[in-house]
C-alpha atoms as one frame of an Amber mdcrd trajectory, in Angstrom:
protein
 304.053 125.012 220.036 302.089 122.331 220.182 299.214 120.731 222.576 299.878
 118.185 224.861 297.328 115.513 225.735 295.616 115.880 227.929 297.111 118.678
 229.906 297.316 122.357 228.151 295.389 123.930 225.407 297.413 125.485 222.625
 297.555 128.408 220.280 293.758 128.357 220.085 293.046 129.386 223.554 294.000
 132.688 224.334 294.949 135.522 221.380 296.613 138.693 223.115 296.708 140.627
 220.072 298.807 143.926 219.234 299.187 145.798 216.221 302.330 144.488 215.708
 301.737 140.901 216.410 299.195 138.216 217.711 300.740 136.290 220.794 300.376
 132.414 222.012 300.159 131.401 225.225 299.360 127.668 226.757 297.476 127.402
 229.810 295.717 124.740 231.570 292.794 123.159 230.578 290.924 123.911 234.081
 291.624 127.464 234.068 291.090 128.241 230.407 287.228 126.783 231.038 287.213
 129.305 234.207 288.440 132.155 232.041 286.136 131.395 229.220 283.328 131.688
 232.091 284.229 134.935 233.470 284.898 136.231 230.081 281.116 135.140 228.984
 280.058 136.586 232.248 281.914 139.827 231.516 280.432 140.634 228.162 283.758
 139.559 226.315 282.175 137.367 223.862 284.783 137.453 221.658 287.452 135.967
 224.075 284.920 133.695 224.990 284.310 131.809 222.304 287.937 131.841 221.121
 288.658 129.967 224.129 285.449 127.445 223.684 286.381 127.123 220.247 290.147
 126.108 221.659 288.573 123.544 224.436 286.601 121.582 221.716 289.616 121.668
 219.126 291.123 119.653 222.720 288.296 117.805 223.212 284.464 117.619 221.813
 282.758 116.526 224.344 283.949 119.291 226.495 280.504 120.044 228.303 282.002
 123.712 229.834 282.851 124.816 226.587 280.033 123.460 225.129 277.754 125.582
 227.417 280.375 128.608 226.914 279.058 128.276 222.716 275.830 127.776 223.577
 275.522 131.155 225.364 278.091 133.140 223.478 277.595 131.991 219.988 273.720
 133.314 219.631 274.788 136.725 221.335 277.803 136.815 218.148 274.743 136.300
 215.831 275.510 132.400 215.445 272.303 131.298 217.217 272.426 127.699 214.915
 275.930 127.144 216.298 274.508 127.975 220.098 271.767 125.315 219.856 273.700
 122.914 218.415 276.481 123.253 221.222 273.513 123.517 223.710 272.161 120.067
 222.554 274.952 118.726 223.165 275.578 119.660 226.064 272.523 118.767 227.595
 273.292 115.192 225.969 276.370 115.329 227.965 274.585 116.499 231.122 274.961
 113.916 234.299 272.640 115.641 236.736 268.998 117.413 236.697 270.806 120.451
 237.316 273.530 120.218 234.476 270.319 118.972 232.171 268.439 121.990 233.162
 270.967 124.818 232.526 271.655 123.171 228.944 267.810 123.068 227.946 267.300
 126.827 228.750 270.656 127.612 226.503 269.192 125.774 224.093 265.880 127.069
 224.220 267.352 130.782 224.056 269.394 129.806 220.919 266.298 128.191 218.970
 264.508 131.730 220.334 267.357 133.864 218.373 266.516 131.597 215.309 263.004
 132.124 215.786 262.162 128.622 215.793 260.031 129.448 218.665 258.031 125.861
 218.710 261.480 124.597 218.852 262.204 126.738 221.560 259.189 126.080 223.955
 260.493 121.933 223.248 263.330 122.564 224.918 261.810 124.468 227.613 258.979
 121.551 228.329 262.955 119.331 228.866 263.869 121.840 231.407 260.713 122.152
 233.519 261.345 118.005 233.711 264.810 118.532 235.411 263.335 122.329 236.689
 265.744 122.551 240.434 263.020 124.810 242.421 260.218 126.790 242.291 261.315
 129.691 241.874 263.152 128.642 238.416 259.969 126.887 237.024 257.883 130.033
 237.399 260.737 131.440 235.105 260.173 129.223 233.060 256.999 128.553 232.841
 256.982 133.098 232.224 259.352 132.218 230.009 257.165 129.605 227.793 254.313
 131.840 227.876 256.677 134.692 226.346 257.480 132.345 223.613 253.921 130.879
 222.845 252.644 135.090 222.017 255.887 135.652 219.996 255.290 132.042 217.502
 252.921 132.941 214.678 252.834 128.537 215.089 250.342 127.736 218.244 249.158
 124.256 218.393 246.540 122.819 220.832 246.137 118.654 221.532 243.445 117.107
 223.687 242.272 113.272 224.392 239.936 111.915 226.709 239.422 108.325 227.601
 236.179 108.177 228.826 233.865 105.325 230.665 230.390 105.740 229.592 227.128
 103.851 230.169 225.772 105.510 227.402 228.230 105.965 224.511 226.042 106.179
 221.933 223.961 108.243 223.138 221.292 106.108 222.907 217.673 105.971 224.519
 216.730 104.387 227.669 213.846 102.255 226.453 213.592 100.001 223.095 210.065
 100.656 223.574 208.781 103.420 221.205 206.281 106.384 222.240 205.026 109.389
 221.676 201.957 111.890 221.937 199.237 111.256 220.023 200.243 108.200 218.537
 200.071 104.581 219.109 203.032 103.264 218.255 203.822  98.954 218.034 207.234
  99.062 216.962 210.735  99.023 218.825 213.989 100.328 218.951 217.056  98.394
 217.151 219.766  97.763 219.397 222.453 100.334 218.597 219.590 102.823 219.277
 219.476 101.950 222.844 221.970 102.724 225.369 225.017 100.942 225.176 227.712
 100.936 228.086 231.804 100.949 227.018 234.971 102.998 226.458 234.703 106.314
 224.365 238.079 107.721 223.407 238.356 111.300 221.732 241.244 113.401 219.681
 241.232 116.662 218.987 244.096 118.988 217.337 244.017 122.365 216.739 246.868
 124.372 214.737 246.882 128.162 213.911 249.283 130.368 212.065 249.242 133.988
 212.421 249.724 135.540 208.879 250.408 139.116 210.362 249.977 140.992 213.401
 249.878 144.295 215.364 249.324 146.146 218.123 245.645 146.565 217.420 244.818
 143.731 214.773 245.615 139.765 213.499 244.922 137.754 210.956 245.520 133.886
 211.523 244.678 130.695 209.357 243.831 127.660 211.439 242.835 124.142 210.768
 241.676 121.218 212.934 240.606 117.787 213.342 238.324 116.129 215.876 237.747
 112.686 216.479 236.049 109.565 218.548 235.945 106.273 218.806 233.703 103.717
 220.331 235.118 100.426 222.703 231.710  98.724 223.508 231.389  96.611 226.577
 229.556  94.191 224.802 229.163  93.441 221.679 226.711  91.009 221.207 223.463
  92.262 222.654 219.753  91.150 222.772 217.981  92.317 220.204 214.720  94.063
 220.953 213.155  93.679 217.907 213.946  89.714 218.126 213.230  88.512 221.542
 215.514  85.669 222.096 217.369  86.259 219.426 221.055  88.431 219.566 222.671
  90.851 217.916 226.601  91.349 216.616 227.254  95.825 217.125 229.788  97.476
 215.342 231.332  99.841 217.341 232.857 101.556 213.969 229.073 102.469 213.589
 229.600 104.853 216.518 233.029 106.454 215.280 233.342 110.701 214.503 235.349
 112.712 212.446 235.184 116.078 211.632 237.890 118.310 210.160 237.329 122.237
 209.499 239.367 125.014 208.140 239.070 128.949 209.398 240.204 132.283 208.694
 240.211 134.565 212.156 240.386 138.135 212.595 240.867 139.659 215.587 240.877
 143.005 216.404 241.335 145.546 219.504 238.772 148.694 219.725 238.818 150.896
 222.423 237.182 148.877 224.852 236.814 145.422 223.768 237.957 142.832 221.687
 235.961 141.419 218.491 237.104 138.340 216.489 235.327 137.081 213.579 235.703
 133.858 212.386 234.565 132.169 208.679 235.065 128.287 208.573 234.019 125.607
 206.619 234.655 121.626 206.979 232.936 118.339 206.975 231.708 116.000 209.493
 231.667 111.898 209.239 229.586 109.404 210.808 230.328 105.417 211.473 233.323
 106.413 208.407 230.583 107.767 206.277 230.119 111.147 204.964 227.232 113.306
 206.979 227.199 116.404 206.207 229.882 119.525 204.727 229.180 122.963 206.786
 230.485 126.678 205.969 229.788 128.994 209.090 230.607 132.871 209.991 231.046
 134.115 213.703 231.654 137.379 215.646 232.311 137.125 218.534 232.802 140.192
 221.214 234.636 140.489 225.010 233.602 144.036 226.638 235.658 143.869 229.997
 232.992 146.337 232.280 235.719 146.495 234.978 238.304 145.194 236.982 236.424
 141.978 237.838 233.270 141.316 235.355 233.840 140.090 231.939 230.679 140.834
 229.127 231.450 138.029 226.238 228.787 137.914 223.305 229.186 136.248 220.135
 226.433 134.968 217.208 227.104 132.703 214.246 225.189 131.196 211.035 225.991
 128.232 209.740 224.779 126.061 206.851 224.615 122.749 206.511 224.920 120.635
 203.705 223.968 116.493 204.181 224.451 113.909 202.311 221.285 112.349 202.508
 218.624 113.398 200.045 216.036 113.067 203.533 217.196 115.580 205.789 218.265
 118.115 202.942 219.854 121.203 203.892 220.022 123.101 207.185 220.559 126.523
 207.897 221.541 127.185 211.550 221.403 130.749 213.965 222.979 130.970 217.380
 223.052 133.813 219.805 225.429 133.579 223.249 225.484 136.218 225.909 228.050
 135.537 229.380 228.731 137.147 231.813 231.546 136.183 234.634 233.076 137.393
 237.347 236.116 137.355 238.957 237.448 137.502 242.948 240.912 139.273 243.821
 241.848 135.620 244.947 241.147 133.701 241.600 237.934 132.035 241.811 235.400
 132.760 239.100 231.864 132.336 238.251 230.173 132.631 234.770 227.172 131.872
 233.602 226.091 132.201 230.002 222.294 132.160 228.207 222.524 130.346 224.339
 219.491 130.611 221.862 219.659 128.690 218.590 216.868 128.321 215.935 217.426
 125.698 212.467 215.336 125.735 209.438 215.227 122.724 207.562 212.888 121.847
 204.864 212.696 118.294 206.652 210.605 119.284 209.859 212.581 117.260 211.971
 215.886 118.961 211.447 213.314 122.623 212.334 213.486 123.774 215.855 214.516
 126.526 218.552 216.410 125.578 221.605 217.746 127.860 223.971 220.202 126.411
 226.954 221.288 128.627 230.524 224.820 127.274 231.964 226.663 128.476 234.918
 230.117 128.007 236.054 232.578 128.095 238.998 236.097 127.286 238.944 238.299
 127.780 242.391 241.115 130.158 241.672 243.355 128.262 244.073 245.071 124.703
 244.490 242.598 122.989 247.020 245.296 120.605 248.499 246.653 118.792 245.416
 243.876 119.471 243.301 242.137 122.499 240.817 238.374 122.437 240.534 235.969
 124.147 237.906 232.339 122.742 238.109 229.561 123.655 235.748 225.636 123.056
 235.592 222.673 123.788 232.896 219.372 123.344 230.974 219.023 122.782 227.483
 215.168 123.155 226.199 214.493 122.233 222.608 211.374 122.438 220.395 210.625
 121.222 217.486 206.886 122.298 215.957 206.523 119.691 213.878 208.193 116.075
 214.685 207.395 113.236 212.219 207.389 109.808 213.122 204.912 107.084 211.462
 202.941 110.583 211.361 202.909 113.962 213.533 203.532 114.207 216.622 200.966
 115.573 218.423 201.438 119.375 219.859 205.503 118.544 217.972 208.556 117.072
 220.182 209.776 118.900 223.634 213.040 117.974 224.920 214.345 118.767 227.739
 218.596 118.643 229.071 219.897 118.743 232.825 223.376 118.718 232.314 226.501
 118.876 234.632 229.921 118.484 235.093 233.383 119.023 236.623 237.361 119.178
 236.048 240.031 118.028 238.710 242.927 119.340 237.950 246.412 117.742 239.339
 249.077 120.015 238.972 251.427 118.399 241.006 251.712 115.913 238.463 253.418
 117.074 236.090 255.929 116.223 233.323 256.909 118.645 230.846 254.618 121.249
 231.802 251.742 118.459 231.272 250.026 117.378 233.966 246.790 115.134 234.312
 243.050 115.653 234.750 239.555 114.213 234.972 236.813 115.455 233.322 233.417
 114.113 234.595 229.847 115.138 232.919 226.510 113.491 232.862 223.107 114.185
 231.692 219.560 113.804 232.123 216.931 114.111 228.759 213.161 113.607 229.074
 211.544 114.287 225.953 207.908 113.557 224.861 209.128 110.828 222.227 210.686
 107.853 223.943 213.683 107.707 221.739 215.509 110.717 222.866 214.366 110.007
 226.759 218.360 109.224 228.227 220.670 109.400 230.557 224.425 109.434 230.523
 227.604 109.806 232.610 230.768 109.543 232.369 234.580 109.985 234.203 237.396
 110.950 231.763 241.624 111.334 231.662 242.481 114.313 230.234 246.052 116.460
 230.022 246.478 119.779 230.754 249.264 122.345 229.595 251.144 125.101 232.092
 251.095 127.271 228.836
């Protein structure tokens, strides 16, 4: 018996089979797609796909039967076959609704294949066509699921930032400093120069095993920055009169590194330690390579406060035969707590000494910071504000000669995010970052000030 076009379904549709013999019967296309639905929804996955399989024999753009596959095919242990059909489908989709029940199929096929990356994709498709809130909290619940079960988990961030000082230059081509008397001025790309500042920064991890109580990840990562000047032809203060042609290259960053991490669960707390090593460019030149260890500690001492301490050494390798080598210690101790409604405030106290056998590279600096971020939506906004010191000193400071009693600096900093979660589009949604800065230091050169307002993006998960 064969089908008819476009009316029944044939032989393929339904099998009533006996031990004596398999039967045919030809129904309707309509009602075979309503059977194959109750039969998914029934736990007959067997009969369910037979009569998918049937449909798309009929036709191949069936979208029913297509979403009939994409659920019953991973739970027959044919996950490939699921997403495929669930691609499709979701091609084949005409509404946000349609789109949205096809993305999580698909996502949950990719999820049997453990392609989880692949998975939280298709997810990010559905929260665009996501019909209410109460579905994109599933899947948002859902994404989050995914991102602890992929050994894969990938961070990107970029800012493009407005800056009046994007060099971080000084405020005043003039050059002083204690003790000294000093004729001689700063060169133009020393100064403070106003413009665009762009950053990139990727992060990738892999998690090479993992338990209940311990992991051991690889990760590598890249971080970047480039320089849009709002001028580039400048006065030069060494030439009154006279101009100047800047490079903004000059002012460009790279630095790439490459880590093992450990992380383990005790009893109480949480330790991770951390070896890395990687190398750091300036203006597209090489600056210096750097190998550094870290441990790093979070003691929860209840409900609501948080104890997080950490220490690292690093050394330093440069390039130039000047500076030499640099051999870095850092100690961090924070402390934050939490409110039953969200909002929480930290604050954290850093102390850092180099050694360097160049005596301007030698100095201790220690830095306090606090913290507050709103745990709430306040109206269509998030909000996390910060503020610090930074005090550096540096016993011996060399310019034509010693400075006199060495170089003091010292850092207000501050800053906020604005978060707009509203805005979102595939579980992305925008953000402004705003810091500034205020140095005074007893040499003129590293006397500044800087602000600047930033676009950033922001996962859900």
């Amino acid at each position: 018996m064969g089908l008819t076009k476009p009316a029944l379904v044939a032989a393929a549709c339904i099998f009533c089979q006996t031990a004596a013999a398999q039967q045919t019967i030809d129904i309707p296309i309509e009602e075979a797609r309503v059977i194959a639905t109750r039969a998914l929804f029934a736990g007959d996955v067997e009969l369910a796909l037979q009569i998918a399989n049937g449909l798309l024999r009929a036709n191949p753009d069936d979208r029913t039967a297509l979403l009939v596959l994409a659920a019953a095919a991973p739970r027959a242990g044919d996950p490939e076959t699921g997403r495929k059909a669930g691609a499709r489908a979701y091609a084949l989709s005409q509404t946000d609704p349609q789109r949205y029940e096809a993305a999580r199929l698909t996502a949950l096929a990719a999820a049997n294949q453990q392609r989880y990356t692949l998975a939280t994709f298709w997810l990010r498709r559905a929260l665009n066509v996501v019909p209410n809130e109460e579905e994109r909290a599933r899947t948002l619940r859902d994404a989050r699921g995914l991102r602890n079960l992929n050994p894969w988990s990938t961070n990107l961030s970029f800012s493009i930032v407005p800056s009046n000082n994007v060099n971080g230059g000084a405020e005043d081509a003039e050059i002083t400093a204690a003790g000294q008397v000093l004729t001689g001025t700063l060169s133009a790309d020393a100064l403070a120069l106003s413009g665009l500042r762009a950053t990139f920064a990727v992060q990738t991890q892999y998690r090479l095993f993992g338990t209940a109580t311990d992991r051991l990840s690889l990760a590598a990562s890249y971080q970047g920055a480039r320089v849009k000047l709002e001028d580039e032809v400048v006065d030069d203060p060494t030439n009154p009169g006279a101009q100047v042609t800047l490079d903004a290259d000059a002012f460009s960053f790279d630095a790439v590194e490459a880590s093992v991490i450990y992380d383990r669960v005790l009893a109480d707390s949480a330790v991770q330690l951390r070896w890395s090593a990687g190398s750091v460019d300036f203006g597209g030149d090489p600056y210096y390579d750097f190998t550094r260890f870290a441990i790093s500690q979070r003691v929860p001492l209840s409900d609501s406060v948080d104890l997080q301490l950490s220490g690292r050494r690093e050394w330093q390798y440069y390039e130039s035969i000047g500076i030499r080598n640099v051999e870095a210690t850092t100690f961090v101790a924070g402390l934050s707590y939490q409110w039953d409604n969200g909002n929480r405030l930290g604050g954290s106290l850093t102390l850092s000494q180099r050694d360097s056998e160049s005596p301007n590279f030698n100095y201790d600096e220690w830095a306090f910071q606090s913290s507050f971020s709103f745990g709430q939506q306040l109206g269509p906004v998030t909000l996390g504000l910060n503020a610090g010191i930074r005090k550096a000193d540096y016993p011996v400071y060399v310019l034509i000669g010693p400075v006199d009693g060495g170089r003091q600096d010292t850092t207000f900093f501050y800053g906020a995010n604005v978060g707009f979660p509203d805005i979102e589009y595939a579980g992305f949604s925008p953000g402004l970052s705003i810091s500034g800065s205020t140095a005074e230091s007893n040499v003129s050169r590293f006397t500044r000030d800087s602000f600047s307002v930033g676009l950033t993006l922001n996962s859900a998960f």
